[in-house]
N, CA, C and O atoms as a Maestro MAE file, in Angstrom:
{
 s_m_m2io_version
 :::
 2.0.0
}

f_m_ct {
 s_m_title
 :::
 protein
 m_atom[296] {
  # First column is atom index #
  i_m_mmod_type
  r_m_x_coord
  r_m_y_coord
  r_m_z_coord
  i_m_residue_number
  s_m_chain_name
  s_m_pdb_residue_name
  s_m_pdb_atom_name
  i_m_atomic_number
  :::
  1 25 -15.731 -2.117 9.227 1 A "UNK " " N  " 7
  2 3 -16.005 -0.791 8.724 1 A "UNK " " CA " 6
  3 2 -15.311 -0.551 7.385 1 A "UNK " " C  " 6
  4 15 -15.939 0.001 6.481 1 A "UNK " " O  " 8
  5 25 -14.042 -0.941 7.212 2 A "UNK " " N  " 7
  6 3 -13.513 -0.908 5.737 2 A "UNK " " CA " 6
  7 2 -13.897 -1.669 4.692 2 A "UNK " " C  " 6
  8 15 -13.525 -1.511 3.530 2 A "UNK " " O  " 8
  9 25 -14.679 -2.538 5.116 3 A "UNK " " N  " 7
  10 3 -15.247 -3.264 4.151 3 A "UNK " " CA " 6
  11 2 -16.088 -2.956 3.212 3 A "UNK " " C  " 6
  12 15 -16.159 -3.576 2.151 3 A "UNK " " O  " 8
  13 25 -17.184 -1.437 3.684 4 A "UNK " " N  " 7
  14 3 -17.323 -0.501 3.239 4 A "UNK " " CA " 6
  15 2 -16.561 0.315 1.452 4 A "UNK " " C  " 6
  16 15 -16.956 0.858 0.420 4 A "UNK " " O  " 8
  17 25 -15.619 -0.014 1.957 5 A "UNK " " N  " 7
  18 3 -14.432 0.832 1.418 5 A "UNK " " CA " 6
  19 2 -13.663 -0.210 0.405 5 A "UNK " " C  " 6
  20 15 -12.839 0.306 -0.350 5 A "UNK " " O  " 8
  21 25 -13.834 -1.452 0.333 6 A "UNK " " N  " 7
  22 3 -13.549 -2.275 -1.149 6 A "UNK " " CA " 6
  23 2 -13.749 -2.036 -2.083 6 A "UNK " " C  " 6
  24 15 -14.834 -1.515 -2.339 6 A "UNK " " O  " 8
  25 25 -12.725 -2.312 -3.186 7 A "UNK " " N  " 7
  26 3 -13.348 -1.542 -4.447 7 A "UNK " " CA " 6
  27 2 -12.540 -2.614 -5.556 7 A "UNK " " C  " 6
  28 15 -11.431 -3.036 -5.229 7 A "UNK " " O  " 8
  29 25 -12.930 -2.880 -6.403 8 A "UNK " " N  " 7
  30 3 -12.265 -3.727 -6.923 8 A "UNK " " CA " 6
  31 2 -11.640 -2.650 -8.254 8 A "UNK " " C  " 6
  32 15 -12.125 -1.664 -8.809 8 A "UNK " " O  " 8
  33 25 -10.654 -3.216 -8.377 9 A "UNK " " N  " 7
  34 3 -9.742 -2.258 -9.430 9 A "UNK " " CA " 6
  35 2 -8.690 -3.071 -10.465 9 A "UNK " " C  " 6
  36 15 -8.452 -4.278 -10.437 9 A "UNK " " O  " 8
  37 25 -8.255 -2.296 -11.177 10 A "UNK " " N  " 7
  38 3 -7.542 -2.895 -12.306 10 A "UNK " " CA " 6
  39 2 -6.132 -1.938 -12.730 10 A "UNK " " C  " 6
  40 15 -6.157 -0.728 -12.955 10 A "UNK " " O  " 8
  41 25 -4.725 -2.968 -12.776 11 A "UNK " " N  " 7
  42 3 -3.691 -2.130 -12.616 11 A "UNK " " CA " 6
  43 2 -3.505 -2.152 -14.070 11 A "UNK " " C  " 6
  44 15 -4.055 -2.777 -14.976 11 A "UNK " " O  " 8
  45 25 -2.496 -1.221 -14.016 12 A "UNK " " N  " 7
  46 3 -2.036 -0.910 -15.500 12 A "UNK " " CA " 6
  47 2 -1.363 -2.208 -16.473 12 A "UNK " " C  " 6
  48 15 -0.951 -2.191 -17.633 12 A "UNK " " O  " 8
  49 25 -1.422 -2.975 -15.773 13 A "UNK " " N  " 7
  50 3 -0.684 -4.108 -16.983 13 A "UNK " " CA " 6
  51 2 -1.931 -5.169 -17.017 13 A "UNK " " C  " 6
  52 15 -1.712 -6.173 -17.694 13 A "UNK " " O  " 8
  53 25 -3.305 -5.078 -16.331 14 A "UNK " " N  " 7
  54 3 -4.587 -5.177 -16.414 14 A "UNK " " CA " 6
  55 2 -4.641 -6.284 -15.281 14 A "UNK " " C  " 6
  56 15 -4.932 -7.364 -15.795 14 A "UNK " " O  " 8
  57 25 -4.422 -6.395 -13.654 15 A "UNK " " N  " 7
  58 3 -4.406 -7.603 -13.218 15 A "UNK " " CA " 6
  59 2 -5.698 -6.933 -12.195 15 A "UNK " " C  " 6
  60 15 -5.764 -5.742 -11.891 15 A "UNK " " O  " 8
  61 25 -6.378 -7.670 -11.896 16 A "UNK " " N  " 7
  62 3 -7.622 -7.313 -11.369 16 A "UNK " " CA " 6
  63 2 -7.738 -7.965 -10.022 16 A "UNK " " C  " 6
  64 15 -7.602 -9.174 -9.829 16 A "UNK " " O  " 8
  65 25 -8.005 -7.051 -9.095 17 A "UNK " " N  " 7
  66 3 -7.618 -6.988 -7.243 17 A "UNK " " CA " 6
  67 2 -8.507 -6.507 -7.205 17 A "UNK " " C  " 6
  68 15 -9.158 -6.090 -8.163 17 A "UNK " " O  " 8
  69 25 -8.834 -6.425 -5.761 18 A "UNK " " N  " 7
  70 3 -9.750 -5.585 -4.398 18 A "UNK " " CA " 6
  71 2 -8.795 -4.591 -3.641 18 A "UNK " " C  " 6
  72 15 -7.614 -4.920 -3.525 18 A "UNK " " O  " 8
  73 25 -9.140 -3.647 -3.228 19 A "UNK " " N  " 7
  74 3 -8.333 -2.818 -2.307 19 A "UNK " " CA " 6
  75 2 -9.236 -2.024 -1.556 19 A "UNK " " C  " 6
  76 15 -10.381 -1.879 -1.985 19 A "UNK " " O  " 8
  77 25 -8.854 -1.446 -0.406 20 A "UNK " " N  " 7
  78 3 -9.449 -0.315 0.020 20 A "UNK " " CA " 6
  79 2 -9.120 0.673 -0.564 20 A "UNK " " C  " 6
  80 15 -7.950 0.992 -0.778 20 A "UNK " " O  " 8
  81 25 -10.708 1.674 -1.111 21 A "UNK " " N  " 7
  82 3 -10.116 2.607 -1.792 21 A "UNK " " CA " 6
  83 2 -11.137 3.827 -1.048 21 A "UNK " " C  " 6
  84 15 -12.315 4.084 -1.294 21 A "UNK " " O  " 8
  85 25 -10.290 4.396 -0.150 22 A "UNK " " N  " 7
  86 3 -11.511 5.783 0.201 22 A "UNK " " CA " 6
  87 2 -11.248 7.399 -0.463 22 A "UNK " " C  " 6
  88 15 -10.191 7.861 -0.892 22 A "UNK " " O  " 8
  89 25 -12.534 8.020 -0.381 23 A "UNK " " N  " 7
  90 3 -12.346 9.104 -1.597 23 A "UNK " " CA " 6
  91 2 -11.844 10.140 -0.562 23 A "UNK " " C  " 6
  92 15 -12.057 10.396 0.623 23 A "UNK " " O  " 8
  93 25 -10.823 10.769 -1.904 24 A "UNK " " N  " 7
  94 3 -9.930 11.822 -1.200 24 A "UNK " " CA " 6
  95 2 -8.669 11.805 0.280 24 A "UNK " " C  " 6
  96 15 -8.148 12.605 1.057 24 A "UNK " " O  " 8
  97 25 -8.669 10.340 -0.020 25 A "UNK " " N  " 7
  98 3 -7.614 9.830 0.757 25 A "UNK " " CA " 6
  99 2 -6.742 8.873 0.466 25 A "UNK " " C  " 6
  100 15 -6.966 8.521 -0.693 25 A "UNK " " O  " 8
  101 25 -5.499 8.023 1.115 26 A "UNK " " N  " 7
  102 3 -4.887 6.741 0.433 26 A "UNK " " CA " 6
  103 2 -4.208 6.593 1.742 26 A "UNK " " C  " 6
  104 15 -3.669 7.520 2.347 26 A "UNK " " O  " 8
  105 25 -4.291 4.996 2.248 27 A "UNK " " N  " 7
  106 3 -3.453 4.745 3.033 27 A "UNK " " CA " 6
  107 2 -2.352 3.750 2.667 27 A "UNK " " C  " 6
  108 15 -1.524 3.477 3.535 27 A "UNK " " O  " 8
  109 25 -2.278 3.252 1.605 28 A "UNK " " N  " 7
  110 3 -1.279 2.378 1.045 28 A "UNK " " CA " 6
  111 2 -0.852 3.041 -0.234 28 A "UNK " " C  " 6
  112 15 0.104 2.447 -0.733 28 A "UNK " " O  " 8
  113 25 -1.213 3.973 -0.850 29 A "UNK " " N  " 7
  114 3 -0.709 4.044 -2.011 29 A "UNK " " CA " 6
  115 2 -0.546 5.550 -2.587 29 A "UNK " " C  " 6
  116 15 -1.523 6.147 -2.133 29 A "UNK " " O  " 8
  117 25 0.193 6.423 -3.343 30 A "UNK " " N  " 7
  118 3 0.600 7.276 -4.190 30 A "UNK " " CA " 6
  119 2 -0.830 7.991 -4.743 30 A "UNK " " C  " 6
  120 15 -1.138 7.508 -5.832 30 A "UNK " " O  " 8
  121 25 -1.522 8.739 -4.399 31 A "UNK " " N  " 7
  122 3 -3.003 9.185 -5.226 31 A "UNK " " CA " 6
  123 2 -2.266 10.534 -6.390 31 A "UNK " " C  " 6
  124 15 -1.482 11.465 -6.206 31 A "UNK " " O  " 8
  125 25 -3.028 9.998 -7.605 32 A "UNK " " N  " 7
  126 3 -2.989 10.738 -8.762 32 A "UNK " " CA " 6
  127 2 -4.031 10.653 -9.339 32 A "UNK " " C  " 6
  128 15 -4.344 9.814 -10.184 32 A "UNK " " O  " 8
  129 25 -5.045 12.071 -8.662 33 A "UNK " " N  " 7
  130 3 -6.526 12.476 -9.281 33 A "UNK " " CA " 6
  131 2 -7.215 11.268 -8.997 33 A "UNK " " C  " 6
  132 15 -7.444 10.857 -7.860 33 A "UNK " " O  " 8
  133 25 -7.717 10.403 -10.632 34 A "UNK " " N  " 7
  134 3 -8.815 9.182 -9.660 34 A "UNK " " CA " 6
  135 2 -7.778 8.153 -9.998 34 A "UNK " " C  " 6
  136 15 -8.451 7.131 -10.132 34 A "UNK " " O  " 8
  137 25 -6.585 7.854 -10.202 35 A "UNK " " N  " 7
  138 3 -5.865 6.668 -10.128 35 A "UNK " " CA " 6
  139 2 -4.689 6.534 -8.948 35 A "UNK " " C  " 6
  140 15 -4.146 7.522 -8.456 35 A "UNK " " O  " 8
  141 25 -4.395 5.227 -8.592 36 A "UNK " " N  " 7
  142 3 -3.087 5.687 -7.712 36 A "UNK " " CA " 6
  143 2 -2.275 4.465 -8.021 36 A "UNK " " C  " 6
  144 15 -2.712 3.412 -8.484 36 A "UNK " " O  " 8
  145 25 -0.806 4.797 -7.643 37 A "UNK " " N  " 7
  146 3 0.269 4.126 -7.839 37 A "UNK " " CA " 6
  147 2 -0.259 3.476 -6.400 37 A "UNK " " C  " 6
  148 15 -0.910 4.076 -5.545 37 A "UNK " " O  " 8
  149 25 0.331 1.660 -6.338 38 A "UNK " " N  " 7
  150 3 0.429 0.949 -5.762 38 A "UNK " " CA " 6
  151 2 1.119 -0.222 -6.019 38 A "UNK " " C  " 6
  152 15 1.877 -0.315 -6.985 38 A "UNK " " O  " 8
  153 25 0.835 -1.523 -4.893 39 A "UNK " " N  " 7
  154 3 1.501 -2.628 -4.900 39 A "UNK " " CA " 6
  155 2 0.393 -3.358 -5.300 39 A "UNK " " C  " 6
  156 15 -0.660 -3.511 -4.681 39 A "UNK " " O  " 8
  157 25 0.757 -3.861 -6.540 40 A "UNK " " N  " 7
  158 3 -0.316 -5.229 -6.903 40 A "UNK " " CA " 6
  159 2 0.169 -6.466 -6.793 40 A "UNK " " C  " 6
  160 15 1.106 -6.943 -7.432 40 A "UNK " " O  " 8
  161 25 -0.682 -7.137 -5.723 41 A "UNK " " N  " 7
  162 3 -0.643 -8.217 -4.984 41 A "UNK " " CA " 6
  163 2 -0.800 -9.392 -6.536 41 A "UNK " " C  " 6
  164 15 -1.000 -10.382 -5.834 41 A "UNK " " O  " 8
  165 25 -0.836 -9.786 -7.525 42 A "UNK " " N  " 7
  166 3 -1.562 -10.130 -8.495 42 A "UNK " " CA " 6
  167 2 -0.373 -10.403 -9.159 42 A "UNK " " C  " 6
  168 15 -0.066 -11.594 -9.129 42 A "UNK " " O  " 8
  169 25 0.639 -9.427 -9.940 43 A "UNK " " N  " 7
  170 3 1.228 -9.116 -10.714 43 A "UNK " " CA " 6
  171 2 2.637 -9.296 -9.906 43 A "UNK " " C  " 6
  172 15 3.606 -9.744 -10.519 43 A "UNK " " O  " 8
  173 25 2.746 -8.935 -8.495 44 A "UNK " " N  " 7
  174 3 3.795 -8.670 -7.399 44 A "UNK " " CA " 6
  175 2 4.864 -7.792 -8.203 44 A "UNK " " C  " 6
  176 15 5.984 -8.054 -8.642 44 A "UNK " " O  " 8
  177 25 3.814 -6.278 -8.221 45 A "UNK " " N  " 7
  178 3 4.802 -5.273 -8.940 45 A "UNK " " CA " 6
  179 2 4.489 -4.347 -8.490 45 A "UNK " " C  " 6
  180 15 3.889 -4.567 -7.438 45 A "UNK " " O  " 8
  181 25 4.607 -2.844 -8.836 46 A "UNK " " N  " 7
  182 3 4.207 -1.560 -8.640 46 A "UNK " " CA " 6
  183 2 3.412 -1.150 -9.806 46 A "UNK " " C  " 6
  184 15 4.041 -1.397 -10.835 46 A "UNK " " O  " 8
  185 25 2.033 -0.507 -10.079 47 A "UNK " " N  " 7
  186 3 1.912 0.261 -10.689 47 A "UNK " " CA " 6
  187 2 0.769 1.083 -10.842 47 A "UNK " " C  " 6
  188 15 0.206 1.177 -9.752 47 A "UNK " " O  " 8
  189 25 0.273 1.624 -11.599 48 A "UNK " " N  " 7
  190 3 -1.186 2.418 -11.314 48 A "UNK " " CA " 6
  191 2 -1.943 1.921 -11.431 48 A "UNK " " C  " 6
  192 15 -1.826 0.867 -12.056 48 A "UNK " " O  " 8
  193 25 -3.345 2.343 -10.884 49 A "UNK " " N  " 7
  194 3 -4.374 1.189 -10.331 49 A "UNK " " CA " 6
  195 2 -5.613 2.236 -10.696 49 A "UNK " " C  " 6
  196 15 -5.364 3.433 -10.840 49 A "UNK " " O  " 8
  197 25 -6.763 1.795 -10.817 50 A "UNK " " N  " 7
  198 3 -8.308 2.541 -11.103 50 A "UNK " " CA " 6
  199 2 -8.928 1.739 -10.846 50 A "UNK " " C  " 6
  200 15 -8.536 0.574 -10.772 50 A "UNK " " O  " 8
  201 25 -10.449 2.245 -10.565 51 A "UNK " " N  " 7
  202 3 -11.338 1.171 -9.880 51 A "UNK " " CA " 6
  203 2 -11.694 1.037 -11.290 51 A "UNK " " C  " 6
  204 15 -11.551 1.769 -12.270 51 A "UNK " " O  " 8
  205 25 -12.363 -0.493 -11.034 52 A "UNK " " N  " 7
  206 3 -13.098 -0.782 -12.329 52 A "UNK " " CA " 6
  207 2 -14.808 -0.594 -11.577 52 A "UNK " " C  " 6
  208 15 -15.287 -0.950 -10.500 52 A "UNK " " O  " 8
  209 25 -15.344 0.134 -12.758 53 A "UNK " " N  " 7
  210 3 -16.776 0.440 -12.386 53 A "UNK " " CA " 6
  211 2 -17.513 -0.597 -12.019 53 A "UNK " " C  " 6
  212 15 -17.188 -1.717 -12.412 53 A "UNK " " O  " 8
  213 25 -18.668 -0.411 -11.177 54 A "UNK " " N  " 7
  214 3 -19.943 -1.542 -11.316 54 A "UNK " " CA " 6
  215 2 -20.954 -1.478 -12.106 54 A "UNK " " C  " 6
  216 15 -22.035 -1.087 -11.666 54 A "UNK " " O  " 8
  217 25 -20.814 -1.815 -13.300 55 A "UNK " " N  " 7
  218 3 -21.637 -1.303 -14.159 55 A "UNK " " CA " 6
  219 2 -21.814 -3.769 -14.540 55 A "UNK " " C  " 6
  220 15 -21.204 -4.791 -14.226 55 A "UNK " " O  " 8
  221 25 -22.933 -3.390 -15.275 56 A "UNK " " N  " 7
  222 3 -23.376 -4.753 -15.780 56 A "UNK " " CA " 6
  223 2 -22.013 -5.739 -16.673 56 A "UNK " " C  " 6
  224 15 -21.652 -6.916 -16.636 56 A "UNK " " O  " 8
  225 25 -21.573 -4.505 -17.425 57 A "UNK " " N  " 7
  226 3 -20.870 -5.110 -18.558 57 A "UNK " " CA " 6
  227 2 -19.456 -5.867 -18.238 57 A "UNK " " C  " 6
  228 15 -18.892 -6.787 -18.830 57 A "UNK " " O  " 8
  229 25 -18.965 -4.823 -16.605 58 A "UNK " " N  " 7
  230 3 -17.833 -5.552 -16.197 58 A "UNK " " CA " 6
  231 2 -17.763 -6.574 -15.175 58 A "UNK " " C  " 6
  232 15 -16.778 -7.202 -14.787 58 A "UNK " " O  " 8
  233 25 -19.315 -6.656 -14.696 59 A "UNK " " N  " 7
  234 3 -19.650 -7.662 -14.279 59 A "UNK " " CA " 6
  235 2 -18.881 -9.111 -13.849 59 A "UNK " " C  " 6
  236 15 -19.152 -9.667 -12.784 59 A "UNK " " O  " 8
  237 25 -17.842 -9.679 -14.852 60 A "UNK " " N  " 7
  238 3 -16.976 -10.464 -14.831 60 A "UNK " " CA " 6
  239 2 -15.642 -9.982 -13.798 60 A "UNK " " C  " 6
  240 15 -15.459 -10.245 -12.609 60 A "UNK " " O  " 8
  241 25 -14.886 -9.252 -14.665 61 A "UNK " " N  " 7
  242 3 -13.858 -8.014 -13.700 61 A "UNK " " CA " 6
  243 2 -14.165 -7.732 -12.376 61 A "UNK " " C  " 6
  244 15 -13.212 -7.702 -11.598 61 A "UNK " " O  " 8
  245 25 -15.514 -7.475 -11.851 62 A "UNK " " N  " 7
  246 3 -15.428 -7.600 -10.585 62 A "UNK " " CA " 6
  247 2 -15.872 -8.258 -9.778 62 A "UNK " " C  " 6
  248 15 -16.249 -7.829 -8.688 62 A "UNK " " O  " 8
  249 25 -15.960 -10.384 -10.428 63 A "UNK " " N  " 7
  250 3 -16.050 -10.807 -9.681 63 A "UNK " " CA " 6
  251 2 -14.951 -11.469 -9.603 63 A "UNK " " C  " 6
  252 15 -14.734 -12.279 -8.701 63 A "UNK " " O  " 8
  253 25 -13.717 -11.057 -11.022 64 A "UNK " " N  " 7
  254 3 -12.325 -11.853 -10.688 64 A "UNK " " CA " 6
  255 2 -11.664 -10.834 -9.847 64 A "UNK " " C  " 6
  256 15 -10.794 -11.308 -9.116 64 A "UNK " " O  " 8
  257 25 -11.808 -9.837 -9.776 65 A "UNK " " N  " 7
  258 3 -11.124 -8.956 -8.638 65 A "UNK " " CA " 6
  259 2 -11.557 -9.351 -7.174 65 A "UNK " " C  " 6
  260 15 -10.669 -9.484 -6.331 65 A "UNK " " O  " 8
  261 25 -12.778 -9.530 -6.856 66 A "UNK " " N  " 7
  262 3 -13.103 -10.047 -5.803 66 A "UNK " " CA " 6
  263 2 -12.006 -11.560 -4.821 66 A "UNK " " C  " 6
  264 15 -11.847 -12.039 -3.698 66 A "UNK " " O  " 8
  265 25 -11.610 -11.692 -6.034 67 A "UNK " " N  " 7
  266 3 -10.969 -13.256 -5.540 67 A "UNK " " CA " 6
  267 2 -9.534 -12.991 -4.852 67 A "UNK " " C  " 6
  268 15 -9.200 -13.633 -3.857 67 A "UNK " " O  " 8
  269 25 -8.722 -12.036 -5.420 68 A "UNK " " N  " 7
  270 3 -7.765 -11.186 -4.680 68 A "UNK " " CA " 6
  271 2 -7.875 -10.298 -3.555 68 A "UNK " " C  " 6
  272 15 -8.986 -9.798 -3.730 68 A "UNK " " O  " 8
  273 25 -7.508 -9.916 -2.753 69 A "UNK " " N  " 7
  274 3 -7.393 -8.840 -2.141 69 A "UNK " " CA " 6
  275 2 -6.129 -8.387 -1.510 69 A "UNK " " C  " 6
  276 15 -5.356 -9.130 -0.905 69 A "UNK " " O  " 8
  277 25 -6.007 -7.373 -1.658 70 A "UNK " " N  " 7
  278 3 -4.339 -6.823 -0.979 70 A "UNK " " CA " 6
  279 2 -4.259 -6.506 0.397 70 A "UNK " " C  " 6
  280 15 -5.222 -6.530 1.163 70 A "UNK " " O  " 8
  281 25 -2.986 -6.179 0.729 71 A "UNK " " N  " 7
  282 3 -3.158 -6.296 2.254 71 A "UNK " " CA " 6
  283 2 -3.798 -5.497 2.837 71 A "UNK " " C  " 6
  284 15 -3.742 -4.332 2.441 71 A "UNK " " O  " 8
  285 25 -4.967 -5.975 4.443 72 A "UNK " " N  " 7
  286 3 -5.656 -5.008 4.631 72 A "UNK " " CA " 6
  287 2 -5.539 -3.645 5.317 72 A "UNK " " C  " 6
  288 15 -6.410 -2.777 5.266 72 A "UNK " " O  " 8
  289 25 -3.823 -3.499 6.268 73 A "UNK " " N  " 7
  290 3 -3.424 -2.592 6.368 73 A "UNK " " CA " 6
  291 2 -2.363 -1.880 6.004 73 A "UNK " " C  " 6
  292 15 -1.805 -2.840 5.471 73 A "UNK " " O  " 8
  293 25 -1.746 -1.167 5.870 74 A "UNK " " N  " 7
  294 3 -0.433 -0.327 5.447 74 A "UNK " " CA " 6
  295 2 0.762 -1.035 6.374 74 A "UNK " " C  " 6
  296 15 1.922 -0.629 6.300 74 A "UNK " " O  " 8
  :::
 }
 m_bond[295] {
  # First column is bond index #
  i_m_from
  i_m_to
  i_m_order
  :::
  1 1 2 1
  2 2 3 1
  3 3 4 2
  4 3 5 1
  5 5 6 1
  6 6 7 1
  7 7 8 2
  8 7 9 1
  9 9 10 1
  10 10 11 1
  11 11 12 2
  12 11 13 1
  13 13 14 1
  14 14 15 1
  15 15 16 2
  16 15 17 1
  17 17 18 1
  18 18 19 1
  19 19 20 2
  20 19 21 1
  21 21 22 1
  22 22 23 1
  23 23 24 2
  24 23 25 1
  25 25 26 1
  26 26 27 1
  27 27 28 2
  28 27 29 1
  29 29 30 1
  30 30 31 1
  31 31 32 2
  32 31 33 1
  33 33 34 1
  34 34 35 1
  35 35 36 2
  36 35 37 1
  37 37 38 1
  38 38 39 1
  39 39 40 2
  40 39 41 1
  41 41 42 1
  42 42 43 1
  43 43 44 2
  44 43 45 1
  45 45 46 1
  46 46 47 1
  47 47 48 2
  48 47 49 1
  49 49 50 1
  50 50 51 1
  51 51 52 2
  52 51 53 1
  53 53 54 1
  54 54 55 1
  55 55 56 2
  56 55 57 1
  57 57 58 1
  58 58 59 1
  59 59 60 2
  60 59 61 1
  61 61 62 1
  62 62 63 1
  63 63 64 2
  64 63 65 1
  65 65 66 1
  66 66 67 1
  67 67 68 2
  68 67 69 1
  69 69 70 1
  70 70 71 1
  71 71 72 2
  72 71 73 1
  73 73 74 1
  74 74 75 1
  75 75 76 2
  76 75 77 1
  77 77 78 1
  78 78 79 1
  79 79 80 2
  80 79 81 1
  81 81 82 1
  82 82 83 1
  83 83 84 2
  84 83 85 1
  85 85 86 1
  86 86 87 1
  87 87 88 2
  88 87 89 1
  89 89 90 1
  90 90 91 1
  91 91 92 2
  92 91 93 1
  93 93 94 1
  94 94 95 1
  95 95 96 2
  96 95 97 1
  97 97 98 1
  98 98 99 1
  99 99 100 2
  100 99 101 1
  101 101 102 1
  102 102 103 1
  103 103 104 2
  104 103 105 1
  105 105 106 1
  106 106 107 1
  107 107 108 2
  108 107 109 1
  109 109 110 1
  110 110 111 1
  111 111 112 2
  112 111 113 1
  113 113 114 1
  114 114 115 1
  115 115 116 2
  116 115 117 1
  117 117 118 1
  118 118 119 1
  119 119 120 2
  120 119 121 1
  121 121 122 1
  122 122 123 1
  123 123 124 2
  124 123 125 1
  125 125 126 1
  126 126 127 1
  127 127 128 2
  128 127 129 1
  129 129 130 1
  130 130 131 1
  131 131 132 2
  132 131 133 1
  133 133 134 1
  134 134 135 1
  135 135 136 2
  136 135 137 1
  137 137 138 1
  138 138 139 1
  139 139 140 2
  140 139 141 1
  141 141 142 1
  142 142 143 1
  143 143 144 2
  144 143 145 1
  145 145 146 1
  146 146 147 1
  147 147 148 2
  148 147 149 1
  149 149 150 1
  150 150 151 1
  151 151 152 2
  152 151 153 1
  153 153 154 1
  154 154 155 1
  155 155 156 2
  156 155 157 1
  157 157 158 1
  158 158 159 1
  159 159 160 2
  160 159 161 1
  161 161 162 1
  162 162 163 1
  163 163 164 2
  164 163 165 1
  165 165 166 1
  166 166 167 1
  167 167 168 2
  168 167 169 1
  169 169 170 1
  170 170 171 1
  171 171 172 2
  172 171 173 1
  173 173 174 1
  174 174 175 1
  175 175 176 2
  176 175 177 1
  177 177 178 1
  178 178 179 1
  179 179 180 2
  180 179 181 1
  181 181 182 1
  182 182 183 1
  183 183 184 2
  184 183 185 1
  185 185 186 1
  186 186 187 1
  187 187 188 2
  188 187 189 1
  189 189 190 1
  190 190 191 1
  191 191 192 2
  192 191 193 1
  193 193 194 1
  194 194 195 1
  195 195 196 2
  196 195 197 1
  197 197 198 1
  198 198 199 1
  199 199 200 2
  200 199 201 1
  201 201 202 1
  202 202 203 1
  203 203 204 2
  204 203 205 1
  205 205 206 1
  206 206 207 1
  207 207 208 2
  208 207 209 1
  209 209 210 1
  210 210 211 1
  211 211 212 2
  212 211 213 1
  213 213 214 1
  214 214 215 1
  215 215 216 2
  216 215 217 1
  217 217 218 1
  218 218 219 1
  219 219 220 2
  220 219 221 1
  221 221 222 1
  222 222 223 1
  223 223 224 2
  224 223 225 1
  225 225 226 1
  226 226 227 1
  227 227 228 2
  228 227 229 1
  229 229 230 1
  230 230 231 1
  231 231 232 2
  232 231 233 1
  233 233 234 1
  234 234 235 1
  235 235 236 2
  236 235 237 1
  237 237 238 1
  238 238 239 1
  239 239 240 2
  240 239 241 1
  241 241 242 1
  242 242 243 1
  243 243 244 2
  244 243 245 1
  245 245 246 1
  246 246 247 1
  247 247 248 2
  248 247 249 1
  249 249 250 1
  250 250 251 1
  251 251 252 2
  252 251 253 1
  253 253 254 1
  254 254 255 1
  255 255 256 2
  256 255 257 1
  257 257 258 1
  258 258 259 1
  259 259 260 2
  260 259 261 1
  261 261 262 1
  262 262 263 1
  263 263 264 2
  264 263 265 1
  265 265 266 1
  266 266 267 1
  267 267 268 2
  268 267 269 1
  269 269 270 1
  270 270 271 1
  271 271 272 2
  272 271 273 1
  273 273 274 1
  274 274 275 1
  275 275 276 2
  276 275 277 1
  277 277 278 1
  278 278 279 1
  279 279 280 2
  280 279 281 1
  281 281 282 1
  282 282 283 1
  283 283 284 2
  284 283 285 1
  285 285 286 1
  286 286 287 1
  287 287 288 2
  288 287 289 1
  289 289 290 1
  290 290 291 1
  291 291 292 2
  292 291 293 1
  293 293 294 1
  294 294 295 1
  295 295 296 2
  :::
 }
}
């Protein structure tokens, strides 16, 4: 069912993961509006995170985010 709920995203120092990301909620991480503070599995740091869109152009971005994923529960 959370699988649903993958989203591939990009942290602030630009390292590109998967996470569960559901709207208007957070179970692993700090929500601020549409970004949230978290643990990037990638970088093995803290910091703010945004989904990267599915749009054509980033196309790449979310199939290297795909290759990561963070842990699947809290």
């Amino acid at each position: 069912m959370l699988d649903s709920f993958d989203k591939p995203v990009r942290c602030s120092s630009g390292h590109l993961f998967t996470t569960i990301w559901v709207p208007l909620g957070s179970f692993k991480a700090l929500r601020l509006g549409f970004r949230r503070y978290q643990y990037c599995p990638v970088g093995k740091h803290w910091a703010m995170v945004s989904v990267v869109k599915d749009e054509p152009e980033n196309q790449a971005d979310v199939d290297a985010a795909s290759k990561v994923h963070d842990i699947r529960i809290p």
